[in-house]
C-alpha positions as CSV (number, residue, x, y, z in Angstrom):
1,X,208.2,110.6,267.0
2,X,210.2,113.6,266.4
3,X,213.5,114.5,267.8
4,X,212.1,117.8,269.2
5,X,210.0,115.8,271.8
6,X,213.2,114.8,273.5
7,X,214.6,118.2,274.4
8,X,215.4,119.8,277.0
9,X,217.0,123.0,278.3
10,X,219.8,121.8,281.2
11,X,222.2,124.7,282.6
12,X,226.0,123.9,282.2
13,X,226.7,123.9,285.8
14,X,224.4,120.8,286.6
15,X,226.2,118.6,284.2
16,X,229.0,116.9,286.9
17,X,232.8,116.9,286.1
18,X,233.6,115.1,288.9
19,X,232.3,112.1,290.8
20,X,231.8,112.6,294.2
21,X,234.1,111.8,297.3
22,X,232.1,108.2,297.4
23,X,230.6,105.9,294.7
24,X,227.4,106.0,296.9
25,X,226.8,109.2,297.9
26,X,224.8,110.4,294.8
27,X,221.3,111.5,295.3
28,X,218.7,109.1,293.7
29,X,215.4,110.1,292.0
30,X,212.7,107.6,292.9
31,X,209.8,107.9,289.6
32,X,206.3,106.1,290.6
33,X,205.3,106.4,286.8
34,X,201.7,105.8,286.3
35,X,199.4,105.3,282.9
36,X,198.5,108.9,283.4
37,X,201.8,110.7,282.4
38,X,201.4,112.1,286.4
39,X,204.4,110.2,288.1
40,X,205.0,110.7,291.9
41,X,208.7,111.7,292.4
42,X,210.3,111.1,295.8
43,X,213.7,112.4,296.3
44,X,216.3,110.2,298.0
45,X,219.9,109.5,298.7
46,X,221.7,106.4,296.5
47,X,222.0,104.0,299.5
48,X,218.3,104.8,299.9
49,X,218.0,101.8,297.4
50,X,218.1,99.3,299.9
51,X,214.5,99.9,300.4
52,X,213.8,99.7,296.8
53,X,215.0,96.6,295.1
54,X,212.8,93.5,297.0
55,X,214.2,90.1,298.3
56,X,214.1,88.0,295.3
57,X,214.6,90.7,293.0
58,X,217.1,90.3,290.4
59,X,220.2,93.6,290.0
60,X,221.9,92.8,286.3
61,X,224.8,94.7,286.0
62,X,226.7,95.0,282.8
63,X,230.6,93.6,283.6
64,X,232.3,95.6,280.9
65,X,235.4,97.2,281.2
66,X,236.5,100.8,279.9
67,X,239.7,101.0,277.9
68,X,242.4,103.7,276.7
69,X,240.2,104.3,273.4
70,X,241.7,107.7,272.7
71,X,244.7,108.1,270.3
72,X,247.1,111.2,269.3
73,X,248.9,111.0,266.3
74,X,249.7,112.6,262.8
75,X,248.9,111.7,259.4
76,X,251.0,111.1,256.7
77,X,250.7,115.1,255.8
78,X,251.9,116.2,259.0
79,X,248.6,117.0,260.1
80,X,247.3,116.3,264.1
81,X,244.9,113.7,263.8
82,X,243.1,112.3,266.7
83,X,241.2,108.4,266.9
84,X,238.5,107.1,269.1
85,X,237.8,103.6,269.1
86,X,234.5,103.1,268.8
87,X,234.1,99.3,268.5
88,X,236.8,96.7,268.4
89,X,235.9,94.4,265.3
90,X,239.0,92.2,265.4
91,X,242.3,91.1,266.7
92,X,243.7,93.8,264.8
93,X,241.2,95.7,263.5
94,X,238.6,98.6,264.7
95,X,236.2,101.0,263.8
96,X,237.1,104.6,264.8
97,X,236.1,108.4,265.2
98,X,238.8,110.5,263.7
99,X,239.0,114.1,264.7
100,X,241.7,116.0,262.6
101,X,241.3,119.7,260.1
102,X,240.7,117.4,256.6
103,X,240.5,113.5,257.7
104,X,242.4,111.2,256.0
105,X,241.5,109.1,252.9
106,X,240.4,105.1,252.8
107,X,244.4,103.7,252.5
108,X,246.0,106.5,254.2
109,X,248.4,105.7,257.0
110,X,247.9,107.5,260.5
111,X,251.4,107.8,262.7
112,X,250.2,107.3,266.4
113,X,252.4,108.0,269.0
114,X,253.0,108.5,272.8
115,X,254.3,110.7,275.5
116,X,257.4,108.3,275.6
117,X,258.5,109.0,271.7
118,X,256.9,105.9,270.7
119,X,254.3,105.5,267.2
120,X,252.8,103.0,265.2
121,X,251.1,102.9,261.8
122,X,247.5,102.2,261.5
123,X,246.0,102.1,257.9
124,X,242.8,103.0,256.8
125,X,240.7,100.4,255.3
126,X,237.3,101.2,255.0
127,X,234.2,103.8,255.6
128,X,231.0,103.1,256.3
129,X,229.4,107.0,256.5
130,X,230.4,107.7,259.7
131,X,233.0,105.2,261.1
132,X,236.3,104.5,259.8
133,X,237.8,100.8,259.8
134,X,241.6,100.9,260.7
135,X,243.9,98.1,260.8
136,X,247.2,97.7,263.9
137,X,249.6,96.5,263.1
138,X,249.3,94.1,266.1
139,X,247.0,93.1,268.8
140,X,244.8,96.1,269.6
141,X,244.1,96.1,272.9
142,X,247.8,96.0,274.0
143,X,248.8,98.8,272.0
144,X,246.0,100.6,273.6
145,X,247.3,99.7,276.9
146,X,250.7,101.5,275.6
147,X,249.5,104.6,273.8
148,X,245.8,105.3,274.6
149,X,244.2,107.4,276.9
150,X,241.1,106.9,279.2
151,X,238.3,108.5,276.5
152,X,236.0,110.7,278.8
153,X,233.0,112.1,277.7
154,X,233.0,115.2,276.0
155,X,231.2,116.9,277.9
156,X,233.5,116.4,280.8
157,X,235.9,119.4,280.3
158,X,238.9,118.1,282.3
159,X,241.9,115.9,281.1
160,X,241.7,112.2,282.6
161,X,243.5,111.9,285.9
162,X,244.2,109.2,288.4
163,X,240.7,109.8,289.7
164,X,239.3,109.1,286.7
165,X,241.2,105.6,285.9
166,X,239.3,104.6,288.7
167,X,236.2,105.6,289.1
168,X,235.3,105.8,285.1
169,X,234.9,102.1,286.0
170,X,232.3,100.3,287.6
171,X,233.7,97.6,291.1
172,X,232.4,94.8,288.6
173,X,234.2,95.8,285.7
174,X,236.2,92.6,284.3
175,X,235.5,92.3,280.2
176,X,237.2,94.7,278.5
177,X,236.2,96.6,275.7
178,X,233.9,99.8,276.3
179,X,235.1,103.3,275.4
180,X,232.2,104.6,277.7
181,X,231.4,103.5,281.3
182,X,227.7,101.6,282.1
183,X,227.5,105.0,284.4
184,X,224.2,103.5,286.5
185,X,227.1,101.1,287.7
186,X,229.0,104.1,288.9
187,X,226.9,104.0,292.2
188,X,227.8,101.0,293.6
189,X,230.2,99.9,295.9
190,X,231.1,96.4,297.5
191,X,229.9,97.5,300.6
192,X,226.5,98.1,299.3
193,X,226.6,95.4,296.9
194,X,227.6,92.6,299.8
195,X,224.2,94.6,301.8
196,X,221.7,93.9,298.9
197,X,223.3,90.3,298.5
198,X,222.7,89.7,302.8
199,X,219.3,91.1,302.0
200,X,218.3,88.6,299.9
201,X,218.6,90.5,296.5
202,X,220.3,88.0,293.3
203,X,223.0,89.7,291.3
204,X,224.1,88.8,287.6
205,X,226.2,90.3,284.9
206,X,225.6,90.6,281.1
207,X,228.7,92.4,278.7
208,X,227.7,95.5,276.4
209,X,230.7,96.7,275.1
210,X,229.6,100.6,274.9
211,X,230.6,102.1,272.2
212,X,231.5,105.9,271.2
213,X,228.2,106.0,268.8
214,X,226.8,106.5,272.1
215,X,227.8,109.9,271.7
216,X,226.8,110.8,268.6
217,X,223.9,113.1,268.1
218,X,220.9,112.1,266.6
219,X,220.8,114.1,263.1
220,X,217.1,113.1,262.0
221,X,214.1,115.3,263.4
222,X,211.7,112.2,261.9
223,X,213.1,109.2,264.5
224,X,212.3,106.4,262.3
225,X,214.9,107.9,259.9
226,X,217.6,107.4,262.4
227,X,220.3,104.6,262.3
228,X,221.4,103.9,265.9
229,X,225.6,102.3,266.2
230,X,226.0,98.9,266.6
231,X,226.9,97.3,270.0
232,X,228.5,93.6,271.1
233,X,226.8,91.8,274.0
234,X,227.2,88.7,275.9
235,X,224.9,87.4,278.4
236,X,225.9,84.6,280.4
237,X,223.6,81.1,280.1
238,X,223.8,81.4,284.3
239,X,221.8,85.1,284.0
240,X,219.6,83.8,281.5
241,X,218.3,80.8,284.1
242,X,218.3,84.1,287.0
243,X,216.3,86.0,284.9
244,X,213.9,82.7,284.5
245,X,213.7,81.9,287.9
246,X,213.3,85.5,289.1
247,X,209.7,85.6,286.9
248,X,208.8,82.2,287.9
249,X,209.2,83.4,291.3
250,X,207.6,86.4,291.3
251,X,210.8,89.0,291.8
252,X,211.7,91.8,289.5
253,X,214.3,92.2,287.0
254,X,216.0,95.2,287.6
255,X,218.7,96.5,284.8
256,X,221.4,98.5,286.3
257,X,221.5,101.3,283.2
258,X,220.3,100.9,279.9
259,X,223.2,99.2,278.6
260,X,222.1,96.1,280.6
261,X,218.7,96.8,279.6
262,X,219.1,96.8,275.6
263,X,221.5,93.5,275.8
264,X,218.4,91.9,277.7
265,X,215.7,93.4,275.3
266,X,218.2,92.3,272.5
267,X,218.4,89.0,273.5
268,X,214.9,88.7,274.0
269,X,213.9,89.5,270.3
270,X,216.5,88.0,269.2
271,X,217.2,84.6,271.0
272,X,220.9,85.3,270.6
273,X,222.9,84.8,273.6
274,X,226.0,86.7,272.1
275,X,226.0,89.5,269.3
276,X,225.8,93.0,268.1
277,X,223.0,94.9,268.5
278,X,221.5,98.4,267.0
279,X,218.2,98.2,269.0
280,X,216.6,101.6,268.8
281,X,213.9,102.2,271.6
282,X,211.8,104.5,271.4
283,X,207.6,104.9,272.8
284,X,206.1,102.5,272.1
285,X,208.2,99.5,272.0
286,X,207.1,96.2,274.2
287,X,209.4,95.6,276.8
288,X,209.4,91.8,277.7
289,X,212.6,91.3,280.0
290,X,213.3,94.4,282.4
291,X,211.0,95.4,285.2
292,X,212.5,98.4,286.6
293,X,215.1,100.6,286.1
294,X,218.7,102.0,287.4
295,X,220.0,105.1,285.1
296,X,221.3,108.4,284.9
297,X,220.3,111.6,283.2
298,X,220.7,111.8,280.2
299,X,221.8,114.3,277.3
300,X,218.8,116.3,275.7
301,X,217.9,114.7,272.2
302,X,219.5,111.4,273.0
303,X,218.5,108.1,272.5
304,X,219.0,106.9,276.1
305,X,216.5,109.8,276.7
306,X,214.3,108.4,274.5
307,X,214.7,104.6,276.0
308,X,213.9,106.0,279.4
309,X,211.0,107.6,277.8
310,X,209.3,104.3,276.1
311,X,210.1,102.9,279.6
312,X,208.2,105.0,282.3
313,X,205.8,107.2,279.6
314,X,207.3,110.6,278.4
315,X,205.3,112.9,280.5
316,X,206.8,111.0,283.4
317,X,210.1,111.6,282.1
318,X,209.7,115.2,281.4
319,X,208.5,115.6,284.7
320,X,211.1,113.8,286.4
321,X,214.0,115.9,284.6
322,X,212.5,119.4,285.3
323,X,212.0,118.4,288.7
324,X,215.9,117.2,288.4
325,X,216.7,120.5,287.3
326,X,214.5,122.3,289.5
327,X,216.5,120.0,292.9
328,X,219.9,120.8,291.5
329,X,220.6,117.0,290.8
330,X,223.9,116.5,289.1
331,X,223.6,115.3,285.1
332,X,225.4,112.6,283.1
333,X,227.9,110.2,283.5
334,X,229.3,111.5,287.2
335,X,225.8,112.5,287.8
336,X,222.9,111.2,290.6
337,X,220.5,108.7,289.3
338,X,216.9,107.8,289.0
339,X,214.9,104.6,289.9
340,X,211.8,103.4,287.5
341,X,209.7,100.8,287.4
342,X,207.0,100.2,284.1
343,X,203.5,99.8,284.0
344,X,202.5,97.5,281.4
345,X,200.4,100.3,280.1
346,X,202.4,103.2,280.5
347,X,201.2,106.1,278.3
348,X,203.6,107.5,275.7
């Protein structure tokens, strides 16, 4: 596999900076892959997906939480540095981006501070390559809560707003620790949720805390070169018996985005319950949990494009985007979605 195979050409005015006026009113791309690469693609409207998911199916949504990742400070040279937590590792520790003209040196101290006049130290301790380790000087999460700022994509061009603090979260957002939203989760609504639940559909949660690797570009034309970020996940004993009794019964598993998906594929190879994961997948790989699924669009060159590709067969996948493009759908994380099912011998 090569990383050429996953592009595509997307003009800048499809990719959405804004979600629309209601969670559900995104249009939804329905994909009927088949072993043949020559998927049937029916357009629809998000709440169309009543009509989808089945009685007895199982919806897993992924519960976490988005938080005020995104740091403004100075370094010890006077320099503007900026720091985006990618993973939290510790009470008081975490791996970060930095952004700033000359980054600053394992054991340098970085000044953060606030609108209010406010700063902190944080030290660097570590480097692994790409991420630096950095050490508060108390409990992370509430100094985040005091100086960060929502961390929007960067391909989102506007500043975070009140708009934004709320619907950069999913309704069952509870756990947190994401610097990205699960954006299939976007869609939903309680109304809509509370309709599927009357209509006999089962709902469970897992936790994938995403992390800001997500948005780091793949660097290695030859894939199996690539080392994908590491994410933590947490899936609930009560989901693991749902998923069990969903295949026992006959119903689909359906992952709401491929956050839920990888925690459930991860778990699977894994038979852990609760760690991190750097699960790479690409065409190919043997899907043993997930049965269809809820996503966005996704970034040319990615590796969610290229998870969406193992799923539903890349021809599919190519198709389904160009006919995106083709329709006007919107892209990315405020973006419409697509629904996908596999066929146990879907055709890379």
């Amino acid at each position: 596999m090569q990383l050429s195979d996953f592009n595509y050409e997307l003009p800048a005015n499809l990719i959405a900076q804004h979600p629309l006026a209601n969670r559900t009113d995104s249009r939804l791309l329905e994909v009927n892959a088949d072993g043949k690469n020559d998927a049937q693609l029916i357009d629809r409207q998000f709440k169309d997906i009543l009509s989808l998911i089945k009685p007895g199916d199982l919806l897993v949504f992924n519960d976490t939480k988005v938080i005020p990742a995104r740091l403004h400070g100075k370094k010890e040279t006077g320099g503007n540095v900026e720091l985006l937590i990618e993973r939290i590792s510790g009470d008081m520790q975490a791996w970060v981006q930095i952004r700033a003209s000359k980054v600053p040196k394992t054991g340098s101290i970085v000044h953060i501070h606030n609108q209010a006049g406010e700063t902190f130290p944080v030290k660097m301790i570590g480097y692994d390559g790409r991420f630096y380790e950095a050490r508060f000087p108390e409990n992370v999460f509430s100094l985040l809560e005091r100086f960060g700022e929502l961390p929007l994509p960067p391909y989102i061009e506007h500043q975070p707003d009140g708009e934004d603090a709320q619907r950069y979260q999913t309704v069952v957002a509870k756990n947190p620790g994401a610097v990205a939203a699960p954006t299939a989760g976007l869609h939903f609504d309680e109304n809509i949720l509370q309709q599927l639940k009357d209509f006999g559909v089962h709902q469970a949660t897992i936790t994938l805390h995403v992390g800001a690797g997500t948005f780091t570009p793949v660097r290695e034309e030859d894939l199996s070169k690539h080392k994908m970020h590491h994410e933590w996940f947490s899936i609930p004993e009560e989901t693991l018996q749902a998923i069990e009794d969903t295949k026992k019964k006959g119903g689909r598993v359906v992952a709401v985005g491929t956050t839920s998906l990888r925690a459930l594929e991860s778990q699977a190879l894994s038979r852990q319950s609760s760690s991190e994961t750097n699960l790479f997948i690409t065409p190919g790989f043997q899907f043993k949990v997930v049965d269809c699924l809820l996503t966005n669009f996704h970034l040319p060159k990615s590796t969610l494009l290229m998870l969406v590709s193992a799923f539903a067969g890349m021809g599919n996948i190519r198709a389904a985007y160009q006919h995106a493009i083709d329709q006007r759908y919107r892209f990315f994380s405020y973006g419409d979605a697509m629904f996908l099912c596999r066929l146990e011998n879907t055709n890379p």
